[in-house]
Every structure is written in structure tokens, then in C-alpha cells.
Backbone as numpy.savetxt, mean C-alpha at the origin, in Angstrom:
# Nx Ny Nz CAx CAy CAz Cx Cy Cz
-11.27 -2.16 20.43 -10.97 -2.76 19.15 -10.15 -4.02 19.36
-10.86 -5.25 18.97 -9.69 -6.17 18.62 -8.55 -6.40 17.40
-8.04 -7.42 17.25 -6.99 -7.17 16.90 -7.49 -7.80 14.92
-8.31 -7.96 14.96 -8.95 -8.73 13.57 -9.92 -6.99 13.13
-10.11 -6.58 14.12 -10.93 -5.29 13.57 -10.30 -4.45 12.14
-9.36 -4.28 12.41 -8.81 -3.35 10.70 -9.05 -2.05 10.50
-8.78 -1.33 10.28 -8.68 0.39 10.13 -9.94 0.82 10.61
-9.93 1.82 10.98 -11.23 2.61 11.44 -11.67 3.41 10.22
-12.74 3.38 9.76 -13.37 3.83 8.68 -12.80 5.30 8.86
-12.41 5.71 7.54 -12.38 7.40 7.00 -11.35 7.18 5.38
-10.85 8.58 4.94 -9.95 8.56 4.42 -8.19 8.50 4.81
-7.61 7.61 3.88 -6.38 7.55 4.27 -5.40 7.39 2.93
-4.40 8.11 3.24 -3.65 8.13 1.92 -2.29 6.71 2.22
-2.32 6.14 0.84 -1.68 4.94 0.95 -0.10 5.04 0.52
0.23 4.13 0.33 2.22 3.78 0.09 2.28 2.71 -0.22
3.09 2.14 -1.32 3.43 0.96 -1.38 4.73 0.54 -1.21
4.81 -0.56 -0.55 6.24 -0.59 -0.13 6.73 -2.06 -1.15
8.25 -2.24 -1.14 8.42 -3.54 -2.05 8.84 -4.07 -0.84
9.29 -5.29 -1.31 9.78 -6.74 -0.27 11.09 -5.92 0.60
10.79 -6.53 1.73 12.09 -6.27 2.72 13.46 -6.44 1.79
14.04 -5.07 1.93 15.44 -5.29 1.37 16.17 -6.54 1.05
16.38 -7.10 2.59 16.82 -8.71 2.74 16.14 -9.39 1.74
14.97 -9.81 1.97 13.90 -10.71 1.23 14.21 -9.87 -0.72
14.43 -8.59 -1.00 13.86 -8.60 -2.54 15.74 -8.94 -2.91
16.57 -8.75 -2.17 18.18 -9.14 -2.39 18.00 -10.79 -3.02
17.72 -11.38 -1.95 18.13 -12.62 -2.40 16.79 -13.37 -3.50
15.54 -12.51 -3.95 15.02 -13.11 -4.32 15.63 -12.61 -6.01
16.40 -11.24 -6.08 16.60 -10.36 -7.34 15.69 -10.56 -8.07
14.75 -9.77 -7.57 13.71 -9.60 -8.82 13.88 -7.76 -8.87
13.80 -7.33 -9.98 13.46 -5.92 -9.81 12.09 -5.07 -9.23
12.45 -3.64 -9.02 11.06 -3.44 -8.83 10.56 -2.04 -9.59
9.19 -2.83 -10.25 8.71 -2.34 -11.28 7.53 -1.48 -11.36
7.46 -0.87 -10.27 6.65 0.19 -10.25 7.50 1.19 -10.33
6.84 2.67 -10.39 7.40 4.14 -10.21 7.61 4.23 -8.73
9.08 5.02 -7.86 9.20 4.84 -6.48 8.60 5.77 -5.72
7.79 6.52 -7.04 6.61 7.77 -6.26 5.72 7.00 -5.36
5.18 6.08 -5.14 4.28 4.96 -4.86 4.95 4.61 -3.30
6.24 5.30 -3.40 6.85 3.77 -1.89 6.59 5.29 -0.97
6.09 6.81 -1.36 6.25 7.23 0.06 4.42 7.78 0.06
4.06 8.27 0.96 2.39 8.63 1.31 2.65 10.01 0.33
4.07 11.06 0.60 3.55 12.55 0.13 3.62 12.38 -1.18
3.95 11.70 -2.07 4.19 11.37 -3.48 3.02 10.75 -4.12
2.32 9.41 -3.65 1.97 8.17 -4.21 0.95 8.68 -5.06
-0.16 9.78 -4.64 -1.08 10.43 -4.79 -2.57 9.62 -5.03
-1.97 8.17 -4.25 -3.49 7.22 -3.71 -3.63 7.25 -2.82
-5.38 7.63 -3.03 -6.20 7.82 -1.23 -7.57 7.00 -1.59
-7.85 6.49 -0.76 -8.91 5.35 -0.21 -9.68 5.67 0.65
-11.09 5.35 0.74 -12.41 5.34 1.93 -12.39 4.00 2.15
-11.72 4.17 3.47 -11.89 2.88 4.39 -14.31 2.76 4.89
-14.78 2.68 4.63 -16.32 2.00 4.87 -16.18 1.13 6.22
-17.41 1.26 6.64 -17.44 0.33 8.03 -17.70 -0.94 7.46
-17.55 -1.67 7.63 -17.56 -3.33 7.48 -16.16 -4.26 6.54
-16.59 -4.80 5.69 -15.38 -5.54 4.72 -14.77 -4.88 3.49
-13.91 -4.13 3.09 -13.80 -3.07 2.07 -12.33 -4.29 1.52
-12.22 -4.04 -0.26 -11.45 -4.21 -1.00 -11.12 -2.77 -2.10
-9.74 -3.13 -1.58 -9.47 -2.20 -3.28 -8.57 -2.78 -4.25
-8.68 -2.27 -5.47 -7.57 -2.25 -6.44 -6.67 -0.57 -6.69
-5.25 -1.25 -6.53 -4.37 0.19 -6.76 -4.38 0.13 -8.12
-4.08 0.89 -8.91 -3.40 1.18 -10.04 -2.43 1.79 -10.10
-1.11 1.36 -10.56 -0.23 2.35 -10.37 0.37 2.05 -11.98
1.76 2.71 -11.77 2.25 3.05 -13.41 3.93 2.38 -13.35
4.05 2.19 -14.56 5.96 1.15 -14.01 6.25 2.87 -14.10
């Protein structure tokens, strides 16, 4: 695998993380999602990675 390759096709459960501590400090913006979202056992989004070019949209909830 090179380094442009990108996940190996299957299912995978996701996380969203906000801006590096440092980075969301000095930018003070809040963050406006639910913090169920920032860990994998909580978020309760899972995705099929497909072999070739895959996009998604999350939906999540403030």
C-alpha cells in the first residue's frame, strides 16, 4: 500500500474530533455538536469504506 491509498475497504465505526485544543483556544469558537460524536463507543456512526473513491456525509445532532 502506498501512502495516497486510503483505508482498506470494509466497515468502520467513526469519531469526530474538534480542532486541536491549542488551535480551538485561540480561535474561541465553541463546539457545537453533541460530545457523543468525539468517541467511536458512543458516536453510533459506521461507514462502508468500497474499493475505489468513496465520499460521505455525517449527520450528527448539536
Amino acid at each position: 500500500m502506498g501512502r495516497e491509498d486510503g483505508a482498506v475497504a470494509g466497515r468502520y465505526r467513526v469519531s469526530i474530533r474538534p480542532l486541536d485544543p491549542v488551535d480551538a483556544e485561540s480561535q474561541q469558537r465553541p463546539i457545537r455538536i453533541d460530545p457523543k460524536y468525539f468517541r467511536f463507543e458512543t458516536s453510533e456512526l459506521e461507514y462502508e469504506v468500497a474499493r475505489g473513491r468513496n465520499e460521505f456525509t455525517m449527520v450528527v445532532h448539536r
